[in-house]
C-alpha positions in Angstrom: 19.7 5.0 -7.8 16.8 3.0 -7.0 16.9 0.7 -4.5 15.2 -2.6 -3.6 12.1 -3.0 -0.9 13.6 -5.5 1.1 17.1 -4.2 3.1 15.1 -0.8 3.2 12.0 -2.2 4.7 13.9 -3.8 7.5 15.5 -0.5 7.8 12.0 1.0 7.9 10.7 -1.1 10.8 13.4 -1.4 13.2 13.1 3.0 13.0 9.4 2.6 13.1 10.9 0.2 16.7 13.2 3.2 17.7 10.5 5.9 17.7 8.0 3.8 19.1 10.2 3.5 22.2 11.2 7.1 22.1 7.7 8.0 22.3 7.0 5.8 25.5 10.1 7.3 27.1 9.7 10.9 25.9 13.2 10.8 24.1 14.1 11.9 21.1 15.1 8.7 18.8 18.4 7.2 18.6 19.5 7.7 14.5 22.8 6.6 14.8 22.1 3.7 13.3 19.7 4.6 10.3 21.6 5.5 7.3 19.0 7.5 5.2 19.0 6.8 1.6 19.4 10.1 0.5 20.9 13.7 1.9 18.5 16.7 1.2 17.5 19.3 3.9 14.1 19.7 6.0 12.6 22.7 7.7 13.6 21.4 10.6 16.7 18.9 10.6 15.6 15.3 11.4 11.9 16.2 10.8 9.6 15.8 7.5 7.3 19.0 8.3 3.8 17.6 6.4 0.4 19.2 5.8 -2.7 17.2 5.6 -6.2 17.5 4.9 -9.0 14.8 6.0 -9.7 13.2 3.1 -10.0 9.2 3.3 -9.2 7.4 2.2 -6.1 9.2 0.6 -5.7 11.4 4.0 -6.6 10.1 7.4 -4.7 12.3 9.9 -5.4 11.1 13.5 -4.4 12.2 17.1 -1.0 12.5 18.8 0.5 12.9 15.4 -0.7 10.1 13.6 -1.2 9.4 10.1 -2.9 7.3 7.5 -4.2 6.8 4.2 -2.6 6.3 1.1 -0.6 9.1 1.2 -0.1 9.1 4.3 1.2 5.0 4.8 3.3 5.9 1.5 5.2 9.1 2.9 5.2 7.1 6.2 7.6 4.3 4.1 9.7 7.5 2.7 10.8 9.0 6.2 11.8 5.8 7.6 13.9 5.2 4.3 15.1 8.9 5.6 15.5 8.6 9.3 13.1 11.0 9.4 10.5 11.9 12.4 6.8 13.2 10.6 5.4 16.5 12.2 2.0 16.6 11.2 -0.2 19.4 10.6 -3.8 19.2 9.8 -5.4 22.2 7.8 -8.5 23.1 5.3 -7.4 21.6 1.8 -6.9 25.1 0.9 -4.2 25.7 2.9 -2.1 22.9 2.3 -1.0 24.2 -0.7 -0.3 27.3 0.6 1.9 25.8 3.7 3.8 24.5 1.4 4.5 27.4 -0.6 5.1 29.5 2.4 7.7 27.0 3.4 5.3 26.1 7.1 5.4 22.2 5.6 8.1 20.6 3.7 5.3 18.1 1.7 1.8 18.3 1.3 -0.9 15.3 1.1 -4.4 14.5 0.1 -4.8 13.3 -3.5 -2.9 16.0 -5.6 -3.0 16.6 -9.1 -0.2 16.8 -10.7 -1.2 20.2 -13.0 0.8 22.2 -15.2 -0.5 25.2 -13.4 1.0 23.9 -9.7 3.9 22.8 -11.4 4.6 26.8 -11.6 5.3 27.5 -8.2 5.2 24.2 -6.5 7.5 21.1 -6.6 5.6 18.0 -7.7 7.1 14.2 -6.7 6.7 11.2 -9.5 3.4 10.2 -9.7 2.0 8.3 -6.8 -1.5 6.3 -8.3 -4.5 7.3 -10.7 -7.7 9.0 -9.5 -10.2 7.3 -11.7 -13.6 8.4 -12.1 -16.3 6.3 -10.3 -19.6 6.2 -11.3 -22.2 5.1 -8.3 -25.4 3.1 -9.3 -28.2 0.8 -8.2 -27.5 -0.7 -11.7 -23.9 -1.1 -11.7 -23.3 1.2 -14.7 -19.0 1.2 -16.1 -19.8 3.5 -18.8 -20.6 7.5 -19.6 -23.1 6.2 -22.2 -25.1 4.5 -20.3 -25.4 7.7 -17.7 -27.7 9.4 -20.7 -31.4 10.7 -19.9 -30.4 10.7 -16.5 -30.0 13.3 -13.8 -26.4 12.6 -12.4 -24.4 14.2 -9.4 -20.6 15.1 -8.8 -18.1 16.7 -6.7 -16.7 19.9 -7.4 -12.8 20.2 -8.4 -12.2 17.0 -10.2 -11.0 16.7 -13.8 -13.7 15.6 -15.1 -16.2 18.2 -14.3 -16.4 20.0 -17.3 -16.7 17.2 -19.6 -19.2 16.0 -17.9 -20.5 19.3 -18.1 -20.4 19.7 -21.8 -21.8 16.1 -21.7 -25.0 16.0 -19.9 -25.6 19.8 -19.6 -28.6 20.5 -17.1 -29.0 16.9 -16.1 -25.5 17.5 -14.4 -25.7 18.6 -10.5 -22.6 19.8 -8.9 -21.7 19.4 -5.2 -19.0 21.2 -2.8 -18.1 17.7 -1.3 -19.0 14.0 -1.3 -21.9 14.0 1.7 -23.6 16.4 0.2 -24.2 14.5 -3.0 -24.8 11.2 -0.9 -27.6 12.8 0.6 -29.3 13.6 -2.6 -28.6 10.0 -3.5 -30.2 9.0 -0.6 -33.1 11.2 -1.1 -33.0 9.7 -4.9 -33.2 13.6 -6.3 -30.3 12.5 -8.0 -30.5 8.8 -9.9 -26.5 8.2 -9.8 -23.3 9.8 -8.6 -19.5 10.7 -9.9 -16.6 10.5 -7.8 -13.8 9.4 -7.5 -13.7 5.8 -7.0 -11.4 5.7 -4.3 -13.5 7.9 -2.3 -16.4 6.5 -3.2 -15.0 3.0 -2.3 -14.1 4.7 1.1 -17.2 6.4 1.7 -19.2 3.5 0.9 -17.2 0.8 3.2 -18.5 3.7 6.4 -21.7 3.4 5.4 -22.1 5.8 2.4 -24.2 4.9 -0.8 -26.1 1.2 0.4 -27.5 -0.7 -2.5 -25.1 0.9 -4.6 -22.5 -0.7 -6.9 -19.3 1.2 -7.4 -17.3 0.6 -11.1 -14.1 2.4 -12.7 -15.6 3.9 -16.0 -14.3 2.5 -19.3 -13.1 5.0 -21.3 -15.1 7.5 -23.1 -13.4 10.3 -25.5 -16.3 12.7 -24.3 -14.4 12.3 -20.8 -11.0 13.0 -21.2 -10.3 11.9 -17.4 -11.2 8.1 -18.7 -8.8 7.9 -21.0 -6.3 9.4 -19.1 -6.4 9.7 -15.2 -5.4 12.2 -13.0 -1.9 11.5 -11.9 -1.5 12.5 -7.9 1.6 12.9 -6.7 2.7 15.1 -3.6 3.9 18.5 -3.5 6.8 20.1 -2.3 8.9 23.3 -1.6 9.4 24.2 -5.2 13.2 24.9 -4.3 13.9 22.2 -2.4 14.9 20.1 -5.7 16.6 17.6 -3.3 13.9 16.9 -1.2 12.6 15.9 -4.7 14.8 13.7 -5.9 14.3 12.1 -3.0 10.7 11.7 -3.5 11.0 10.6 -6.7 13.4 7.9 -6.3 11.9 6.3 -3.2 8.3 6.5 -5.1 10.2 4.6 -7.7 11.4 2.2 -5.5 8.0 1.4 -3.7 6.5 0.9 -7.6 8.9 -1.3 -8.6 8.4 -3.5 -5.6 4.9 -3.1 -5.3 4.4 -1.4 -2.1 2.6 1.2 -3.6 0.0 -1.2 -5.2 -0.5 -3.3 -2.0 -0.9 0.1 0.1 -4.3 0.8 -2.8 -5.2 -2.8 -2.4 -4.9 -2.5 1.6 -7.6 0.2 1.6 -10.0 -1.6 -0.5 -8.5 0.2 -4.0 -7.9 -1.2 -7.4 -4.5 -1.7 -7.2 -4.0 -1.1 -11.0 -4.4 2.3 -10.0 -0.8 2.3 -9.4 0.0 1.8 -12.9 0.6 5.7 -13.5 2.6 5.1 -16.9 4.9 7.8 -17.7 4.8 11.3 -15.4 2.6 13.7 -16.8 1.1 17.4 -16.3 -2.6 18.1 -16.0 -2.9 21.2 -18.7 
């Protein structure tokens, strides 16, 4: 069943109350009173085990066990709908997957594709928001025509890389991460950037890419990723199929009350990324 926002986000902040006072006092909370809103099993009773990875603005672990982000302010709204504390670990994106799949992490986070390929041996919740494909310009370019002639950076790993590949050819440059391509940027070796735009956005409101205009790119059948963005969801101990139901129906739930949107719009997003349409597999 999907439930409403409102009783469960009263819920939600008088547990957020309860473990803020158990922290002061070193206690463990009191959950006699939260009814969680489903009944699955954790690693460790009580506790949503998590893995993370630093990647803003989807990911923004922080000391003494905080966390942030989209993901993270999301899956944040899910355990107090559960009664349950987060443990967070922070690891190399690499390895998040892997806790997982070893069972060290009950959930991972950090802007996830939803692929046929995980889909094999991981558990993948409903999908979360779009990963749209940014293009970074003094000109404010929206379109992959208008990118022609020119020499054009991206990051490795997204799902658009190889159209763009087959696209532009040499003029393509690929990078291991986002800094790296800003500094070419910079140094204007490149004359535009691809990204993500929600990292982009992210990057940008730190300081990243000045003078630069950010846009969503309109669709472009060269680039399949324009016409259909990534869906990200978050993934999950493959056998734990209660954990995702769980998952699922509280992602539900903060769609169809527009959490989810507001959480995108909070961080400076498009919130029409959380239009995600139907669930979908990466092939």
């Amino acid at each position: 069943m999907i439930r409403s926002c409102k009783p469960i986000t009263r819920r939600a902040f008088v547990y957020a109350c309860l473990l803020a006072a158990s922290a002061l006092l070193g206690a463990p909370p009191a959950l006699a009173d939260c009814k969680p809103a489903h009944s699955f099993e954790t690693l460790t009773p009580g506790v949503l085990a998590v893995a993370a990875w630093v990647f803003p603005p989807y990911s923004i672990p922080g000391p003494g066990n905080q966390l942030s982000g989209v993901d993270g302010e999301i899956l944040k709204r899910i355990a107090a709908r559960e009664c349950l504390d987060i443990k967070l670990t922070v690891v190399d994106p690499a390895a998040v997957i892997q806790s997982v799949i070893a069972r060290r992490a009950d959930v991972g986070i950090g802007d996830w594709y939803r692929t046929a390929e995980r889909s094999k041996v991981l558990g993948l919740s409903a999908p979360l928001y779009l990963d749209m494909l940014g293009i970074i310009s003094s000109e404010g370019y929206a379109s992959i025509s208008e990118l022609e002639g020119k020499r054009i950076g991206t990051v490795q790993g997204y799902l658009w890389v190889e159209d763009l590949k087959k696209t532009f050819g040499d003029n393509l440059v690929l990078y291991p991460n986002p800094v790296a391509m800003a500094q070419d940027l910079a140094a204007k070796r490149i004359a535009l950037g691809v990204d993500s735009f929600a990292v982009g956005v992210a990057s940008q409101q730190k300081g990243a890419y000045p003078g630069r205009i950010i846009k969503v790119s309109q669709p472009d059948p060269r680039v399949k990723a324009t016409l259909q963005p990534g869906q990200s969801g978050f993934p999950y101990t493959k056998a734990n199929r209660a954990l995702g139901v769980a998952l699922d129906e509280n992602i539900q739930a903060l769609h169809a009350c527009g959490e989810i949107a507001e959480i995108l719009g909070s961080f400076g997003l498009d919130k029409q990324a959380a239009d995600v349409g139907a669930p979908r597999l990466v092939e």
